[in-house]
Every structure is written in C-alpha cells, then in structure tokens.
C-alpha positions, -999 to +999 in steps of 0.1 A: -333-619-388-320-586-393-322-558-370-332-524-359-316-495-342-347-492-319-342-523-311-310-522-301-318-490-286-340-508-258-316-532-249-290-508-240-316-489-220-328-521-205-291-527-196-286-495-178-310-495-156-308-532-149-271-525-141-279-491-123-304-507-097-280-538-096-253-517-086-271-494-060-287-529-044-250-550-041-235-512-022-261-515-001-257-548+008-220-551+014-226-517+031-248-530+054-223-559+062-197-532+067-172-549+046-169-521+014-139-506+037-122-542+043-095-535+019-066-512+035-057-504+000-093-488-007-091-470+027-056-459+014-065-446-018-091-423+000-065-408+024-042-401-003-069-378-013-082-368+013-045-355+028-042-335-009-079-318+005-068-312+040-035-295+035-037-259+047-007-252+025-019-227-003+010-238-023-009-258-050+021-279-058+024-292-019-014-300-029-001-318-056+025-333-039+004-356-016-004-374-044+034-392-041+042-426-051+039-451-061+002-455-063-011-442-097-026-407-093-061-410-117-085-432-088-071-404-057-081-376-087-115-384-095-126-387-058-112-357-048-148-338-052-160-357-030-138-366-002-139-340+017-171-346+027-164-364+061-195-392+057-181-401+023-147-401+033-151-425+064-175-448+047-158-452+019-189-441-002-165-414-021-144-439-038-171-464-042-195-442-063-170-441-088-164-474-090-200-481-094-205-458-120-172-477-139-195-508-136-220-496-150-199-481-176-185-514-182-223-536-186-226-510-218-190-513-234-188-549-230-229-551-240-213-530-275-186-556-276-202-583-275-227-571-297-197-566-325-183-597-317-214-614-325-226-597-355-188-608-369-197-641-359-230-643-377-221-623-405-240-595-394-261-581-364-292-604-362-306-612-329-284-640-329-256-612-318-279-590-298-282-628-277-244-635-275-239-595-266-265-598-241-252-631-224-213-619-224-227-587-203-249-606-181-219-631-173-199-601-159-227-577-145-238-608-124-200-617-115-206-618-072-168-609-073-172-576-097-205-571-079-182-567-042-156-547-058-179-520-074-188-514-037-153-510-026-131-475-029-108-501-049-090-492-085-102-525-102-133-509-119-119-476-132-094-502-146-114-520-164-139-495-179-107-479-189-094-509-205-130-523-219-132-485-235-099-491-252-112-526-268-146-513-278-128-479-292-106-499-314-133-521-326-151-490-341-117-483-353-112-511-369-149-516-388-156-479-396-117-466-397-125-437-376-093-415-366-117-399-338-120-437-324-083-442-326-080-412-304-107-421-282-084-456-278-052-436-269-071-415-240-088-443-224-056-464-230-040-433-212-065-435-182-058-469-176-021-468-172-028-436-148-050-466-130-034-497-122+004-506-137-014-535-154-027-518-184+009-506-194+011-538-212-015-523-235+016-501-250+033-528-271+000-546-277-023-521-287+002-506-311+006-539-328-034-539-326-035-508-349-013-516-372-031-548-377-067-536-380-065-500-397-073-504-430-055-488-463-018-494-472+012-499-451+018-458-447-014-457-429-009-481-408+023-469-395+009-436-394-021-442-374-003-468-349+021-435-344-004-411-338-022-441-311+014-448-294+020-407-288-013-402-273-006-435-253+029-425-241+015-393-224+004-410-197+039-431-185+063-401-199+038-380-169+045-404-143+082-406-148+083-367-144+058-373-113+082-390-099+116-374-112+099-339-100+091-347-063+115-376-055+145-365-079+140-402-089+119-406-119+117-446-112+102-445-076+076-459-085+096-490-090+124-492-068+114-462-038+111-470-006+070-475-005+076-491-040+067-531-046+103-536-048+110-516-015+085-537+000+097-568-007+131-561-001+125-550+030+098-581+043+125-609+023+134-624+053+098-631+063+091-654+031+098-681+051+095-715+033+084-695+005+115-680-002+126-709-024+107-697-052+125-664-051+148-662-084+129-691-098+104-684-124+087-718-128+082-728-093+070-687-086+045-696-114+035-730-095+033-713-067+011-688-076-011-717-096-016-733-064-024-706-042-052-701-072-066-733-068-067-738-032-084-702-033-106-709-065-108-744-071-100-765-103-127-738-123-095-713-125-077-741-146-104-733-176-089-701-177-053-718-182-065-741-205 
C-alpha cells in the first residue's frame, strides 16, 4: 500500500519527540547516578575548552592554541558557548547537551535511511518501508549503550550524526543526483574527521561511493567524486597545518608526545604478558576478539559473522 507524505510526516514527528523525551529521561538518570562524568576523556574534552575560555591572553591565537593536539578540535568547538558556565562545566552538562542533541539527530537520519533502504527493498515506499525504517531506528534509539553515551561529554555521538549524515546525504545523492547533497556529504564527511580519527577512513570509501552511485557517464562521475574528495580533504589538510603551525610538526597528532603513539611508547614496558602481541597482527586481532567476548559475550560474534 502506497504512501503519503503526511504520513510520513507523523512518524518523523512521532520520532522526535519520542527520542527528545528519551534523551532528556536516560541524562537524568545517569545524572542522578553521577556517572555522565565517569569517562576522563569526556572530562578532558571539557577542559580543553574550558582552558581556550579562561585564558586572560587577548591574543586570539593563544586562544586558539589551547585547542593543541592531538584530540580533534570540532567536540572542544561546539561546547565552547557553553562552558564557561561553571554548573555546566563541572557537571559535564555542556558537552552532554550536544551529544544529546547528535542523538536525536541521529533517530531522524537513520529513521530517513532506513526508510530508503526499505522502499529499495520493496520496490517502493509502502508501509512495508516506513516498518523496517521505523524498526532500524528503534534498534539504535533504544541501544542502553548509545542511550549512556548521549549523557556523557564523550565525542561518539557527534561522530556518528556526522557520519549517519554522510550515508543519508549520499543516498539522496544517489536517487535524486543532487550536486547540493553531494556537498552536504563532503561537509558532514568533513565534521566527522574534525571528530574522531575514525571517520578518515571515509576518504578512500566515500570517493569510491560517488563514483559508483552518481548517475550519467564516466566524466560525471569523476567529476562529481572530485568535487566530494576537495570538500572532504579540507578537513585533514586543516589539521596538518593545526599541527604544523603550533608544534612545527604537522604529524603530532600521530607521533607527539601526548599522541597514541607517544603514549604507547612510553607505557611499552608495562604490557606485560601482553606485550607478545606487539608486532604481530593476528594474535593483536585475537587478542582484541577475546577481550570482546569476555566483555560482550558470544552476541559480538554476529557482528563478525
């Protein structure tokens, strides 16, 4: 049975405020536990802002220049309205309002997504692919997981409204051939990798993506995977000067001294029995698979198989 926009209309109002009340309702909860500040890398990612605020510098580029490395700058950006309020600072409540508005950002991509996904499934949108749009939210707006971290000052929802914004931008691409959607693709793809280092992967995949799913001859293809790769570069070729313009390094991201790398290098002899993995891909990957299990049980195997 075919259907309407009106009725598509109520679901995605029905959605928002079911994911809006959902939201508000897990905060308070895990607030009330006093566990939304449990990470140190939530409470970090507040300082880092909350240092650019307090700096009685008037320089503008010492401002800047709290921002450092290597933690990407977007998540200490976005909360600096906020943060120097000291109430949302200590509770954490300035970087967790963003990342419950991310989650609810994400119920209504993933709601589109689904939807799309489902009317190519059926053959067209009949309430057979409102249904399998509807369950595919529900499944990740009722997530317990996604419902703790959308309390938390953490990165991992501005991540992945980011990233669902890039799928559901080059779906529209891709059925209505939209150059304004491509571009829409490229900037969220572009807030994602100024998120979490994650979503640089979307580089090689997403322009591969494009040139898959544009439609017209080969020309076009390569023209409008170009025009998505430029936009998408921004964001890394910004972060390489970041770095190149405060450290003199434009890699300190990767190998500095508060980088991963610096990290490990400097907490190797700590491993402990662990350290037999180190230089060995296969058992680092059985490793890692165990560690998943004993943390997740044998569900996480689904995801492998």
């Amino acid at each position: 049975m075919p259907i309407n926009s009106y009725s598509i209309n109520k679901i995605r109002i029905c959605l928002l405020i079911f994911s809006c009340l959902l939201s508000i309702t897990s905060w308070y909860y895990f607030f009330h536990l006093g566990i939304t500040n449990l990470y140190g890398d939530g409470v970090a990612h507040l300082n880092i802002a909350r240092k650019v605020v307090d700096l009685s510098d008037t320089s503008l580029w010492q401002h800047y220049v709290q921002l450092g490395s290597p933690w990407l700058p977007l998540p200490h950006l976005l909360v600096l309205p906020l943060v120097w309020n000291n109430y949302l600072w200590q509770t954490g409540l300035a970087g967790s309002l963003f990342s419950m508005l991310c989650y609810v950002v994400c119920v209504q991509f993933l709601f589109e997504i689904g939807t799309i996904f489902g009317g190519l499934c059926f053959k067209k949108e009949t309430k057979k692919s409102l249904i399998s749009g509807t369950l595919a939210t529900l499944i990740f707006a009722l997530n317990p997981s996604i419902l703790y971290l959308q309390s938390t000052p953490m990165t991992e929802m501005l991540f992945l409204a980011t990233f669902v914004g890039v799928v559901f931008f080059l779906l529209k691409h891709a059925s209505d051939n939209s150059t304004i959607c491509l571009i829409l693709s490229a900037l969220m793809s572009c807030l994602a990798m100024l998120t979490r280092y994650e979503a640089w992967a979307i580089l090689p995949s997403g322009f591969v993506t494009v040139l898959i799913i544009t439609q017209g001859g080969w020309q076009n293809r390569l023209k409008m995977s170009a025009l998505w790769l430029l936009i998408s570069l921004s964001a890394p070729f910004y972060w390489f000067w970041h770095n190149w313009a405060i450290y003199g390094n434009a890699l300190e991201f990767y190998n500095g001294f508060y980088s991963a790398k610096g990290i490990y290098l400097r907490q190797q002899e700590r491993l402990g029995w662990a350290d037999f993995a180190v230089g060995r891909p296969h058992l680092a990957f059985l490793l890692a698979l165990s560690a998943s299990i004993a943390c997740s049980g044998w569900v996480c195997l689904l995801g492998v198989v």
